[in-house]
C-alpha positions as CSV (number, residue, x, y, z in Angstrom):
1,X,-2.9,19.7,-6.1
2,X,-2.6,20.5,-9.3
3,X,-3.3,18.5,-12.8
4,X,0.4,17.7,-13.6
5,X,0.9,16.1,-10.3
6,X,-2.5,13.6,-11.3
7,X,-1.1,13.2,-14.4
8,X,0.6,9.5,-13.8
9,X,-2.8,8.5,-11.6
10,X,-4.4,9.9,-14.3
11,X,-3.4,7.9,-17.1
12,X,-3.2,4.7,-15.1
13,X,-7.1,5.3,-14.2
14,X,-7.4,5.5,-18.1
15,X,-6.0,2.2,-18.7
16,X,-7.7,0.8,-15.5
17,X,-11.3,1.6,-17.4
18,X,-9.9,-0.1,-20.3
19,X,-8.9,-3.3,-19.2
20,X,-12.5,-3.1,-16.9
21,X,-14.1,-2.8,-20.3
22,X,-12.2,-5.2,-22.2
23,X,-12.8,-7.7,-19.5
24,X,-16.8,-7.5,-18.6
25,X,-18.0,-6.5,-22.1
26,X,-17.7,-8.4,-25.9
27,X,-16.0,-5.5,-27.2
28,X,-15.7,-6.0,-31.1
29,X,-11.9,-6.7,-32.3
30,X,-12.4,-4.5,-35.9
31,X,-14.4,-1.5,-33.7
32,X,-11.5,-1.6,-31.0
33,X,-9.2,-1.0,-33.5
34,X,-10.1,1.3,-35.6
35,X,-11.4,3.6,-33.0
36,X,-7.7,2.9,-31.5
37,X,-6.1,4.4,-34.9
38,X,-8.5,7.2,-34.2
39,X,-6.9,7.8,-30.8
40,X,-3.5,7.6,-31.9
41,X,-4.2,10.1,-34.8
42,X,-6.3,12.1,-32.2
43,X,-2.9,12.3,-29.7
44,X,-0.5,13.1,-32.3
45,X,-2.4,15.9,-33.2
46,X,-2.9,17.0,-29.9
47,X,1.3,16.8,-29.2
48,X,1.2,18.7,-32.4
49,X,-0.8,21.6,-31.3
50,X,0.4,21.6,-27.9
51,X,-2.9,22.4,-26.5
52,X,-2.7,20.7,-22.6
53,X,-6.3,19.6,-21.8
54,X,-6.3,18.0,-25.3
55,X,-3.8,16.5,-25.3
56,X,-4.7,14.8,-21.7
57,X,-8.0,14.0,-23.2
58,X,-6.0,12.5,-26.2
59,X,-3.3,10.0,-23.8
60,X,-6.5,9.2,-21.7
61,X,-8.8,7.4,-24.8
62,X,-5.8,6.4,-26.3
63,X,-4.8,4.5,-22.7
64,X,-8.3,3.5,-22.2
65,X,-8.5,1.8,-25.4
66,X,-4.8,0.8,-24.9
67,X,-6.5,-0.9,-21.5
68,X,-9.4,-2.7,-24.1
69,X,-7.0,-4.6,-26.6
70,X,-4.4,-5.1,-23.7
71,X,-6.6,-7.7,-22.4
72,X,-7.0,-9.6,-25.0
73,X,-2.9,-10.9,-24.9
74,X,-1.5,-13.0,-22.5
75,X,0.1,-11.4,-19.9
76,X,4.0,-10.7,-19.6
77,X,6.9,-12.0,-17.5
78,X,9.6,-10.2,-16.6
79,X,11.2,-12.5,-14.2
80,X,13.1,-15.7,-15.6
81,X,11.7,-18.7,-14.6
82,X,15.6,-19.4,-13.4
83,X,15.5,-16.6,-11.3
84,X,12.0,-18.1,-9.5
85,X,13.5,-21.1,-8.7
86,X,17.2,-19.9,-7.3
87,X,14.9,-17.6,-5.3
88,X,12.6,-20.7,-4.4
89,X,15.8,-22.8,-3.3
90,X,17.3,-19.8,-1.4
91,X,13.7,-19.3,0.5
92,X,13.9,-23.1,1.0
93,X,17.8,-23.0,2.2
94,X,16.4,-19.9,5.2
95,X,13.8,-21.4,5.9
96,X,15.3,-25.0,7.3
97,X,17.7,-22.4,9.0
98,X,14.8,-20.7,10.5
99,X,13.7,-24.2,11.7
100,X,17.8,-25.2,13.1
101,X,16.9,-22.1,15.6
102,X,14.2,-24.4,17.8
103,X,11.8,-21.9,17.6
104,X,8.2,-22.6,19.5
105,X,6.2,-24.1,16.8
106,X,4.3,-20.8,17.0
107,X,7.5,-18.6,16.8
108,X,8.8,-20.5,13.8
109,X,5.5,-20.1,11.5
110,X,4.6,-16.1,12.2
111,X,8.6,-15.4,11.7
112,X,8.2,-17.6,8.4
113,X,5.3,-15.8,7.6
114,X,6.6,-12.4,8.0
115,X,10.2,-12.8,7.0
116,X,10.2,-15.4,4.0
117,X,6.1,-15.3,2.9
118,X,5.7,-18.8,3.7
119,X,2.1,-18.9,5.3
120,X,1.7,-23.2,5.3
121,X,2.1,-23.2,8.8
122,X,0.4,-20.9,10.4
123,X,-2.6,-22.6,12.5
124,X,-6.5,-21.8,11.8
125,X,-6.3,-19.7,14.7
126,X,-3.5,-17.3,14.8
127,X,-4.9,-16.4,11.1
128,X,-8.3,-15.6,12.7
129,X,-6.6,-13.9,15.7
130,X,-5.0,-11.4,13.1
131,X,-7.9,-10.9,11.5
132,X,-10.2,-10.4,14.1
133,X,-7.6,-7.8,15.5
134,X,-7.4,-5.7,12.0
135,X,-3.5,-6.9,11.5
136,X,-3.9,-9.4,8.7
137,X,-1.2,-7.6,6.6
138,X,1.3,-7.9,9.1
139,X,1.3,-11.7,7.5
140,X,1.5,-11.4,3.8
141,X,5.2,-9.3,2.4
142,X,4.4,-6.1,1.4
143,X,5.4,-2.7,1.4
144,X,4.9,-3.1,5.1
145,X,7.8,-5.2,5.6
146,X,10.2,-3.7,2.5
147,X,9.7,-0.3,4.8
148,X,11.1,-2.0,7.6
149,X,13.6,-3.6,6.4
150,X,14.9,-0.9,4.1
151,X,14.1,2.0,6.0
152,X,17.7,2.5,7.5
153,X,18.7,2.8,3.8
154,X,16.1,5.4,2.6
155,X,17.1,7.3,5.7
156,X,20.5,7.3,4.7
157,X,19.5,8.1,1.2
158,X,17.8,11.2,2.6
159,X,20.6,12.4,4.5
160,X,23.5,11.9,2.6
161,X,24.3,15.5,0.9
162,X,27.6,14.1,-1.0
163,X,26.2,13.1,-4.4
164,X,28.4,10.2,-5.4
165,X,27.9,8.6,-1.8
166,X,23.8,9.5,-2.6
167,X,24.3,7.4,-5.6
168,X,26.1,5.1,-4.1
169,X,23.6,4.5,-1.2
170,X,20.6,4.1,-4.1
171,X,22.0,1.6,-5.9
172,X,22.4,-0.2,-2.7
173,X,19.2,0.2,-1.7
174,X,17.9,-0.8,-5.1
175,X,20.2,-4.1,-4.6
176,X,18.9,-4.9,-1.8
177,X,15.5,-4.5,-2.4
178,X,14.9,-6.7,-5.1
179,X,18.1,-9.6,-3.4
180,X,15.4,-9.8,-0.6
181,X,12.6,-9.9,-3.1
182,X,14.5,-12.9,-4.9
183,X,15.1,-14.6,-1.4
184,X,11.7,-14.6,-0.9
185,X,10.7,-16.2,-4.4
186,X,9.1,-13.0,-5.6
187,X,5.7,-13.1,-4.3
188,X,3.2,-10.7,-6.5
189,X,2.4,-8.1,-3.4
190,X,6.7,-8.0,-2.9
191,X,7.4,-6.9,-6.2
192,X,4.4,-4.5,-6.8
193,X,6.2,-2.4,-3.7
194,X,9.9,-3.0,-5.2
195,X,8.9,-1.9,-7.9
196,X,7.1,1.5,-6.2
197,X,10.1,1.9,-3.5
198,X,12.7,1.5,-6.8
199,X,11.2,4.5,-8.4
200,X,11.0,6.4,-5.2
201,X,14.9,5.6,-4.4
202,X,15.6,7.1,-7.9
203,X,13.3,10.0,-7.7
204,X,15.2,11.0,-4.1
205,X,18.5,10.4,-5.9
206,X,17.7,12.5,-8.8
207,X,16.2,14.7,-6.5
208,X,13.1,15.3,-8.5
209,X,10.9,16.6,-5.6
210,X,8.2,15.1,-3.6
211,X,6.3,13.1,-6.8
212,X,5.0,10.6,-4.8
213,X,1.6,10.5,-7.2
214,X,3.9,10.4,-10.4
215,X,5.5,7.0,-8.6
216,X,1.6,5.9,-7.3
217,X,0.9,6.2,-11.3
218,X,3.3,4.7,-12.9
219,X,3.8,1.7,-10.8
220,X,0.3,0.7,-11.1
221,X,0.9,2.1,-14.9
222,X,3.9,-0.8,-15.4
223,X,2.2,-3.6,-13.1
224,X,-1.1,-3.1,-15.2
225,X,0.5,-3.1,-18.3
226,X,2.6,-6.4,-17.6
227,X,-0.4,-8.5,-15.8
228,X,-3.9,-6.2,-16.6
229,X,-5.7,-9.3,-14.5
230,X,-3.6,-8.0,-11.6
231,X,-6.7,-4.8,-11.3
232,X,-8.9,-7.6,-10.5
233,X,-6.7,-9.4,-7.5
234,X,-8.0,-7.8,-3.7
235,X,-4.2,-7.7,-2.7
236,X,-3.9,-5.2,-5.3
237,X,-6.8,-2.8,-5.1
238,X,-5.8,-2.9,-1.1
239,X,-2.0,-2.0,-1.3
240,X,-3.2,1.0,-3.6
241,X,-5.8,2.0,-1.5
242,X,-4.0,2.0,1.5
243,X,-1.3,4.3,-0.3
244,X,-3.4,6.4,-1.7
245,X,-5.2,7.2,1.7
246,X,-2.3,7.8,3.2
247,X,-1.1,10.6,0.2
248,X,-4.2,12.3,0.8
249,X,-5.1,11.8,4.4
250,X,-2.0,11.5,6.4
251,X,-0.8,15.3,5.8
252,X,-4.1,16.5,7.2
253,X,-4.3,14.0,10.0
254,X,-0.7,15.0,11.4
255,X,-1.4,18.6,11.3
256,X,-4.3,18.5,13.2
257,X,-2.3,17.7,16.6
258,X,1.3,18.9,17.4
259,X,2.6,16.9,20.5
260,X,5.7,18.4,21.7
261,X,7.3,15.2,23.2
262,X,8.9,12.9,20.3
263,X,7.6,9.7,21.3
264,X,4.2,11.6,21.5
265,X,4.8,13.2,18.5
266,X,5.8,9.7,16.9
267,X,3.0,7.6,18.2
268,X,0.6,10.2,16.9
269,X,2.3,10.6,12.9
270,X,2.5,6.6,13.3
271,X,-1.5,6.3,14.1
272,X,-2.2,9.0,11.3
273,X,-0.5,6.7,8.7
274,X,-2.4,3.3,9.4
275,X,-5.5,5.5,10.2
276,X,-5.3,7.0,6.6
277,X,-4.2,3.5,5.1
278,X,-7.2,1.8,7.0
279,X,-10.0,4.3,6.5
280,X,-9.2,3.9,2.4
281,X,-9.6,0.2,2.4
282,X,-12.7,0.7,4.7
283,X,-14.9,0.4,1.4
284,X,-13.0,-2.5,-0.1
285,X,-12.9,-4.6,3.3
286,X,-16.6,-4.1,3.6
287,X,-17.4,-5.0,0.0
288,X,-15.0,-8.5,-0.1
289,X,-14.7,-9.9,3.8
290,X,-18.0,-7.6,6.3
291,X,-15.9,-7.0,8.4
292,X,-14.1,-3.7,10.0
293,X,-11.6,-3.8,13.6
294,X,-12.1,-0.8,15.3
295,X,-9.2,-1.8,17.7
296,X,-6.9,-2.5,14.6
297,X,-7.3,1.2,14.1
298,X,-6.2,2.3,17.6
299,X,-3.5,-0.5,18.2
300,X,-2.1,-0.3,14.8
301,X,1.1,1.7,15.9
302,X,1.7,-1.0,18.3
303,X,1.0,-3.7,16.5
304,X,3.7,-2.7,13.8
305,X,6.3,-1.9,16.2
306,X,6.4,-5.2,17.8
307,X,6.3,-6.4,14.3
308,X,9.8,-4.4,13.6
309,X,11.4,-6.0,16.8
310,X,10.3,-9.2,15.6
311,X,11.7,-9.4,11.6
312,X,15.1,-7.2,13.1
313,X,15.6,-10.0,16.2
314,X,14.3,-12.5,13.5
315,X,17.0,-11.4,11.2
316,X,19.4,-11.2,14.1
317,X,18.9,-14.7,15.1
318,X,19.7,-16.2,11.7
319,X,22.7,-14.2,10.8
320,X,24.4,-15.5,14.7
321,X,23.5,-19.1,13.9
322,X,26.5,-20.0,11.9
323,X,28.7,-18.6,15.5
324,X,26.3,-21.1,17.4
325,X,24.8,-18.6,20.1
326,X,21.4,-18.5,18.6
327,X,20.5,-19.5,22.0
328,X,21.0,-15.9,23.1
329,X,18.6,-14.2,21.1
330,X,15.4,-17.4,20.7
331,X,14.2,-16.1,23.7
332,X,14.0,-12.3,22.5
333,X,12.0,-13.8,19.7
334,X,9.8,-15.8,21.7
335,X,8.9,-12.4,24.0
336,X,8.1,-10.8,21.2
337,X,5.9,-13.4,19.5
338,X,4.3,-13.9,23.0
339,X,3.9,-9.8,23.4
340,X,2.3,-9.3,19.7
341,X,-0.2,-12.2,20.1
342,X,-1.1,-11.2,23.8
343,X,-2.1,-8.1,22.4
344,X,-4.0,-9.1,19.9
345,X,-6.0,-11.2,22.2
346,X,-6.8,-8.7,24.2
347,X,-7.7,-6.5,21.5
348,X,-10.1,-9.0,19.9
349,X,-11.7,-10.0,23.1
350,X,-12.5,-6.3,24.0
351,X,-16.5,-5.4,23.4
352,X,-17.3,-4.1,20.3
353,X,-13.6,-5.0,18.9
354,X,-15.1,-5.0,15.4
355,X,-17.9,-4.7,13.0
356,X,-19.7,-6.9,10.9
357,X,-21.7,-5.5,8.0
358,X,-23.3,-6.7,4.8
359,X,-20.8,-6.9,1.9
360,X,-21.4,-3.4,0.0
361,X,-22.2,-3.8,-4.0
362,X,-19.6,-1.7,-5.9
363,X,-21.7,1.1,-6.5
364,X,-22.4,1.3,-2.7
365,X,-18.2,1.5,-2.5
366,X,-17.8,3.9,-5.1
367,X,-20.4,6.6,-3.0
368,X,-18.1,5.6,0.1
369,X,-15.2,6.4,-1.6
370,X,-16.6,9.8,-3.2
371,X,-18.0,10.8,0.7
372,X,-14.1,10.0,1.9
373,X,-13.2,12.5,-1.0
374,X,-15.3,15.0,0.1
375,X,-14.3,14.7,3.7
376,X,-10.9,16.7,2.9
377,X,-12.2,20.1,2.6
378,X,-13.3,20.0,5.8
379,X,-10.5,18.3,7.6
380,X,-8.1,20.7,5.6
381,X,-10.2,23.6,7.1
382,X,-9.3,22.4,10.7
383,X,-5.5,22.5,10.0
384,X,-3.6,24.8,12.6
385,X,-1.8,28.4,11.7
386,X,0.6,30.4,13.4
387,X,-1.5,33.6,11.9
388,X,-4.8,32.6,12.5
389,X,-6.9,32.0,15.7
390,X,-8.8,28.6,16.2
391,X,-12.5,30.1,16.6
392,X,-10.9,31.2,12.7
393,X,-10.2,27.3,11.8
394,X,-13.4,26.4,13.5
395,X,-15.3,29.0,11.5
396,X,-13.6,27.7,8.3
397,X,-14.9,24.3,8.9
398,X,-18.8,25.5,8.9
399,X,-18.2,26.9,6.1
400,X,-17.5,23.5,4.4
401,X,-21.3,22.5,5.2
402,X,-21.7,21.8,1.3
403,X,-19.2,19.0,1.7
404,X,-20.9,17.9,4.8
405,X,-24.4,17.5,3.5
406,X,-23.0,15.8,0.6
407,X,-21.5,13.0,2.7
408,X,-24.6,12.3,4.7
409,X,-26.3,12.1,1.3
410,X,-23.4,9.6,0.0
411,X,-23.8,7.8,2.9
412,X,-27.2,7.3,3.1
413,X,-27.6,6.3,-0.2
414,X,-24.7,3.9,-0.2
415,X,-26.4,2.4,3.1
416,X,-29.7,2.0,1.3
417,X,-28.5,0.4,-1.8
418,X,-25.7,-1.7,-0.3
C-alpha cells in the first residue's frame, strides 16, 4: 500500500490529533494561532517547492492544528431543520403503517428498529438477547442496512458498461440513499454511511479505481470537520473500525481458503467480512462495554442473512398494504423474526458464548490495535499461489517471527497494564 493511497486517512488522522488536543488540553488561543500562520506559510512553501514528504508533513500540522481551533466553534449543520421534521413526520406516517400490519408485538418493534431506527419499543430483553449474541448492530441503521437495501443498485452500477445508463443508475442510487435517510429522520450513524456510500457511487461512476481509503478519509475528513465532537461518540469510532478492519483484513482472510461451491464460497467471503469488522472493534468493545461473543463471530453470516429476509419481506409487507393482502406476507415476517431470535437464543445459551473482561485503559487499546497491525505480515505470508508450493507459504510465515514476538510482547503488556 503505498503513501498516496493513505493520503485521505492520513490527513483525517491529522485533524483527529487536533481536535484530541483541542479538547483535553487549555491550548492557548494567541499560541494556536500563530503557530497556525506558521503552518499555512510552512504548506505554501512546501506546494511551492513541490517536495512530496514536505509537503505531507506541511497538510498534516496544518490539519492538526486546523483540528485545535476547530474545536473551539460550534459545530455545523448541514441539514435544515425543515428537512428533520418532513423526515420525522414521514418516519411517523410508516411507522403507524407498520403498526395497521398487526404484527406480533415482538415483530412490530425489531422491524421498527431495523427499518425506520425507532428503538422505543424494543423490550429489556430482546436488547440483551442481541447483545449477548454479538448482533447489536443489526438494531441501530447503519451502513449495515444502507448495504442491504442499496446493494441491488451498486450491483447494477458495477455492471452497467453503457456510460449514460452508469450515470443514470448513480444518481439513482444517490437518490435513494439519502430519500431513505430522510424517511428515517436522518439518524447520525445513517448519514455518516450515506455520506461514505455517496462518494463510493461517484468514485465507481467516474471510474476512479478501487480508492476505498481515499473515501475512508475523506468521509471521516467531512463528518469531523462539520461535528469534531462526533470523534468522541462510540457509534463512530465503531463504524470506522469495523471498515477499516475489513480494508485491511478481509483480502487476506478470503484468500486463505478457496471453496469451489458458491454457497461455500459465499458463506466463507461473508464470515471473512464480519470476522475483519469484529476483530477491529475487538479493542474498542473491550475498552467501553467487557464484553466479546465468540458465537457473534461464527453466526454472524447467518445472523445478517435472516436480517436481509426480514427488512426485504418488511419492505414487501408495507408496500402490499394499500392492495389489502398484507395478510399474505405477516406470517413470512413473523418466521423470520421467530428464526433470527431462535438463533440467537441458542447462540447465547451455548457454553462459553462470550467473554467478559476488564474494560482496557486506552493505552492498553492502542498496543491491541498495533499487535492487530502487525498480525498482517504473517497472514499475508499464508496467502495461496499458483507458482509456489504450500511448505513455500508455510516457510514464508516463519519467517515473519519478528512480527510474532512483537504481538506476544504487545499483548502482554496491554494485558498487564489494562
Amino acid at each position: 500500500m503505498n503513501l498516496d493511497r493513505l493520503l485521505p486517512p492520513l490527513l483525517a488522522a491529522s485533524l483527529a490529533v487536533g481536535i484530541v488536543v483541542g479538547y483535553s488540553l487549555a491550548v492557548p488561543q494567541g499560541a494556536a494561532f500563530f503557530v497556525f500562520g506558521l503552518c499555512v506559510l510552512f504548506l505554501i512553501a512546501a506546494i511551492l517547492m513541490r517536495r512530496g514528504l514536505t509537503a505531507l508533513a506541511s497538510w498534516c500540522l496544518f490539519l492538526c492544528f486546523a483540528g485545535i481551533l476547530r474545536t473551539w466553534l460550534p459545530p455545523l449543520s448541514l441539514i435544515p431543520d425543515t428537512l428533520r421534521l418532513d423526515g420525522a413526520e414521514f418516519s411517523q406516517a410508516l411507522l403507524g403503517q407498520l403498526h395497521a400490519a398487526q404484527l406480533s408485538p415482538t415483530s412490530e418493534s425489531l422491524v421498527s428498529a431495523m427499518l425506520l431506527g425507532h428503538r422505543e419499543g424494543l423490550s429489556p430483553e430482546v436488547v440483551q438477547l442481541y447483545r449477548l449474541s454479538g448482533a447489536s448492530h443489526i438494531l441501530a441503521l447503519s451502513g449495515l442496512h444502507l448495504g442491504i437495501l442499496f446493494g441491488v443498485f451498486n450491483f447494477c452500477l458495477l455492471h452497467v458498461l453503457l456510460s449514460r445508463i452508469r450515470y443514470v443508475f448513480g444518481c439513482l442510487g444517490i437518490v435513494l440513499i439519502w430519500g431513505f435517510t430522510l424517511l428515517v429522520g436522518f439518524p447520525v450513524s445513517l448519514c455518516r454511511a450515506s455520506l461514505m456510500m455517496t462518494l463510493l457511487i461517484i468514485s465507481q461512476m467516474t471510474f476512479s479505481g478501487e480508492n476505498h481509503w481515499d473515501i475512508f478519509g475523506l468521509t471521516a475528513l467531512l463528518l469531523l470537520l462539520i461535528n469534531p465532537a462526533m470523534f468522541f461518540d462510540v457509534g463512530f469510532q465503531l463504524s470506522f473500525g469495523a471498515v477499516a478492519g475489513i480494508f485491511l483484513f478481509f483480502g487476506p482472510l478470503r484468500s486463505l481458503l478457496r471453496p469451489r461451491h458458491q454457497l461455500l464460497n459465499w458463506l466463507w467471503q461473508a464470515w471473512a467480512v464480519s470476522f475483519s469488522a469484529q476483530i477491529f472493534t475487538l479493542p474498542l468493545l473491550f475498552h467501553y462495554f467487557g464484553y466479546f461473543s465468540l458465537t457473534g463471530v461464527l453466526l454472524s453470516p447467518f445472523y445478517i442473512l435472516l436480517a436481509t429476509c426480514i427488512i426485504f419481506s418488511s419492505l414487501l409487507l408495507l408496500l402490499v398494504m394499500p392492495w389489502g393482502i398484507a395478510s399474505l406476507l405477516r406470517p413470512l415476517v413473523e418466521i423470520f423474526v421467530a428464526a433470527q431470535h431462535g438463533l440467537m437464543a441458542l447462540a447465547s445459551s451455548l457454553p462459553l458464548s462470550g467473554m467478559w473482561v476488564e474494560r482496557l485503559s486506552w493505552p492498553s487499546v492502542m498496543l491491541v490495535y498495533f499487535a492487530l497491525l502487525c498480525s498482517l505480515p504473517p497472514l499475508r505470508a499464508l496467502q495461496p499461489c499458483e507458482a509456489r508450493p504450500s511448505h513455500y507459504r508455510l516457510a514464508m510465515f516463519f519467517r515473519t517471527w519478528p512480527y510474532l514476538i512483537t504481538i506476544l510482547l504487545l499483548l502482554t503488556v496491554a494485558y498487564v497494564i489494562g
